[in-house]
ROMISE-79487 format. One record per residue: residue in three letters; z, y, x of N, C-alpha, C in turn. Coordinates in steps of 0.2 Angstrom, whole numbers, plus 5000, padded with zeros to 4 digits. Each point is the difference from the previous one (the first is absolute). Layout:
N
ALAZYXZYXZYX;...
This chain:
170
UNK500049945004500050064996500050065004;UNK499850064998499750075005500950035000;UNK500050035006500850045000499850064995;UNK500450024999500150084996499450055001;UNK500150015009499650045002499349995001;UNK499949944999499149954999499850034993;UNK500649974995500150034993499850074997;UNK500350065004499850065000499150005000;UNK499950005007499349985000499549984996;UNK500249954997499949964996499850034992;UNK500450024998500050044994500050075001;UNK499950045006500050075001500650054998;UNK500549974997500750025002500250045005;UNK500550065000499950055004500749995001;UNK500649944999500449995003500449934998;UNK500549995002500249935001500449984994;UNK500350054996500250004995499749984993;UNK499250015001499549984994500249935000;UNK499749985006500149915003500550004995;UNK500649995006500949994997499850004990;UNK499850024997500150044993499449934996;UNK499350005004499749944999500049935000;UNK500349995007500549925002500349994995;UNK500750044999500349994996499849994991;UNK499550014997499649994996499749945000;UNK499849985005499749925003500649955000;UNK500450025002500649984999500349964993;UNK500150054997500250014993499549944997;UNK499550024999499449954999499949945003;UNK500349975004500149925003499450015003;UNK499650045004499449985000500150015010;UNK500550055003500349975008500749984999;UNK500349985006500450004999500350025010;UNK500950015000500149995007500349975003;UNK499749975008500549945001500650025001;UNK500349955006500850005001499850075006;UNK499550025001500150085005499750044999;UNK499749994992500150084999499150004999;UNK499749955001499250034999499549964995;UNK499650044999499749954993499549955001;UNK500049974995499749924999499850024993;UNK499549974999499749974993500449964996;UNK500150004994500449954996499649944998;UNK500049974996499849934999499450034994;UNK500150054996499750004995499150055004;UNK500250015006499550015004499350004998;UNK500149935004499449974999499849934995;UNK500450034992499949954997499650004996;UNK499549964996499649994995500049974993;UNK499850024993500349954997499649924999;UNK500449974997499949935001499749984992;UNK499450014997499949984994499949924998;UNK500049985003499849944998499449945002;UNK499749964999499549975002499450035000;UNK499449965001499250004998499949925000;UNK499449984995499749955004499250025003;UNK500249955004499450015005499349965001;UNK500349934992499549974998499850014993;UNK499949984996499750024993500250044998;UNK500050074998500350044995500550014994;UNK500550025001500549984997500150074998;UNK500750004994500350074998500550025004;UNK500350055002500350025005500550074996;UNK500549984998500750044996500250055009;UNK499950074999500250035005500749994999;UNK500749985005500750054998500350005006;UNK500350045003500550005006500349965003;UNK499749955003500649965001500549985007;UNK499650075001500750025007499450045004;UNK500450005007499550065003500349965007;UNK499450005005500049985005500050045007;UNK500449995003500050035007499650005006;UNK499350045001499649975006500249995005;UNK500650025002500450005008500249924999;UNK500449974994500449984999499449905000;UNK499650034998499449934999499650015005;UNK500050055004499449985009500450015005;UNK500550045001500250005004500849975003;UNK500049945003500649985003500650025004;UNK499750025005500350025006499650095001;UNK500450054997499750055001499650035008;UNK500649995003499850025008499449985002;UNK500049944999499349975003499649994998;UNK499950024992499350034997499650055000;UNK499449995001499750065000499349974999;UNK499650084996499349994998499450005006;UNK499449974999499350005003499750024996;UNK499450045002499350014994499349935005;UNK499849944996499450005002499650015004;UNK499749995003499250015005499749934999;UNK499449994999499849955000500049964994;UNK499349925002500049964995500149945003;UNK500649985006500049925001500449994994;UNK500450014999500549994992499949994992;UNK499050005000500050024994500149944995;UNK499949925003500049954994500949994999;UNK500450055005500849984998500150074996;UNK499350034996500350054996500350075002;UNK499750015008500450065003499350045002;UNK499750054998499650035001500050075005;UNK499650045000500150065005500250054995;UNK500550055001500450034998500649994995;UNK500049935000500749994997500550025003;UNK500549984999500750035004500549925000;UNK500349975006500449955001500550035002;UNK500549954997500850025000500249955006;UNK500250035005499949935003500950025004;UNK500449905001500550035003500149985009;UNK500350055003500149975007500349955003;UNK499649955003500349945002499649995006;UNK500349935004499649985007499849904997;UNK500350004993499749944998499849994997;UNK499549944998499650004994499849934999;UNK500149954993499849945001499350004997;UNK499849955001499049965000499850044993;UNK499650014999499650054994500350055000;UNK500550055001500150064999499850055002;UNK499750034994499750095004500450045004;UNK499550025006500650045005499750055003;UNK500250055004500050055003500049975006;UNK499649985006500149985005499650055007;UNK500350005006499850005005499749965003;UNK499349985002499649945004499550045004;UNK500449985006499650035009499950104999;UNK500450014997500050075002500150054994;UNK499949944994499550064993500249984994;UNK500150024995500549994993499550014997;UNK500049934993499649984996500449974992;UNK499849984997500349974995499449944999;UNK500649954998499649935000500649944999;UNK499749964997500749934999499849965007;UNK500950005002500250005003499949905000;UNK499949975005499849935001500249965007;UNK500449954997500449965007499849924996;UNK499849975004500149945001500349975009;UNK500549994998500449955004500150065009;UNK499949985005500150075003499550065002;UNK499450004992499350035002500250044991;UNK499950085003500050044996499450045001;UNK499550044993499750055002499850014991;UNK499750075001499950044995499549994996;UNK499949984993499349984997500050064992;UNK499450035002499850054995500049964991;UNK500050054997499849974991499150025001;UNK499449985003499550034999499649955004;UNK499549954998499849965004499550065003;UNK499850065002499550025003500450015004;UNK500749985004500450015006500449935002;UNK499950015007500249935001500750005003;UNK500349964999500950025003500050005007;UNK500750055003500050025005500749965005;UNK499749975004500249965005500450065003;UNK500850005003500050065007499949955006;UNK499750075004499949975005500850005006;UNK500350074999500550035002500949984997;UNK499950034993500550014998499950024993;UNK500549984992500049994995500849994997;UNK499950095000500750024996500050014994;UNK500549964995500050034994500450084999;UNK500050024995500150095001500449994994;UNK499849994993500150004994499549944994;UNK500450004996500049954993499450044994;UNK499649974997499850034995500649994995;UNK500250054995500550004995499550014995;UNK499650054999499550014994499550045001;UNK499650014994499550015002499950054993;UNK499850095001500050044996499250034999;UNK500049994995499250034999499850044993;UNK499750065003499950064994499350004997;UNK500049994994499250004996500150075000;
């Protein structure tokens, strides 16, 4: 979250007390809140969404809208906050595992990964995404795109991060 003085900025406030007078407001509304020293955090009602209910995804059916809870996007993708963070995309080795160019991955940091999973890796010098593939003491990186053919290292193959999800805007 911005300090006070980001805050000013931000809003074009011409002193510290408009902040003080708005926080507090944000406050009040459960919508920041402050930790145990004093500085802000989002609350849970953040980033939440509501929850209506089903679709089917096969034959067409009737679909009764009503609330039936609301969902927290931190709380459903994200585990381990620290060592979460976003990618955007480049490329199309990923495209039959449904990850195209300009999507955005959620991806978490780790140095392990088992057989099939999508990763963040470094191989001989260069970072890529691709599932991650060990058979027995032979590991190497194999794209979603048979116009690419999997990458042997010749050096070294570090994993980086985990694919968590995968976010895409129509």
């Amino acid at each position: 979250m911005p300090t006070y003085s980001e805050m000013m900025e931000l809003f074009s406030f011409k002193s510290k007390n408009a902040v003080f007078k708005t926080v507090n407001k944000l406050i009040e509304a459960e919508i920041v809140a402050k930790d145990h020293l004093g500085r802000l955090m989002p609350t849970k009602s953040f980033g939440e969404v509501p929850m209506l209910g089903f679709v089917t995804a096969g034959f067409p059916a009737t679909v009764e809208e009503e609330l039936a809870d609301t969902v927290n996007l931190d709380d459903l993708l994200v585990k381990n906050k620290a060592s979460t963070y976003m990618l955007e995309v480049d490329g199309d080795s990923m495209i039959d595992a449904h990850i195209e160019k300009g999507d955005m991955v959620l991806v978490e940091k780790t140095n392990q990964a088992k057989d099939m999973e999508i990763v963040i890796a470094e191989v001989d010098g260069e970072f890529t995404m691709k599932y991650f593939r060990k058979d027995g003491n032979k590991t190497w990186l194999e794209p979603a795109n048979k116009n690419y053919k999997p990458i042997y290292p010749t050096q070294s193959l570090n994993i980086v991060a985990v694919l968590k999800a995968v976010i895409r805007k129509y």
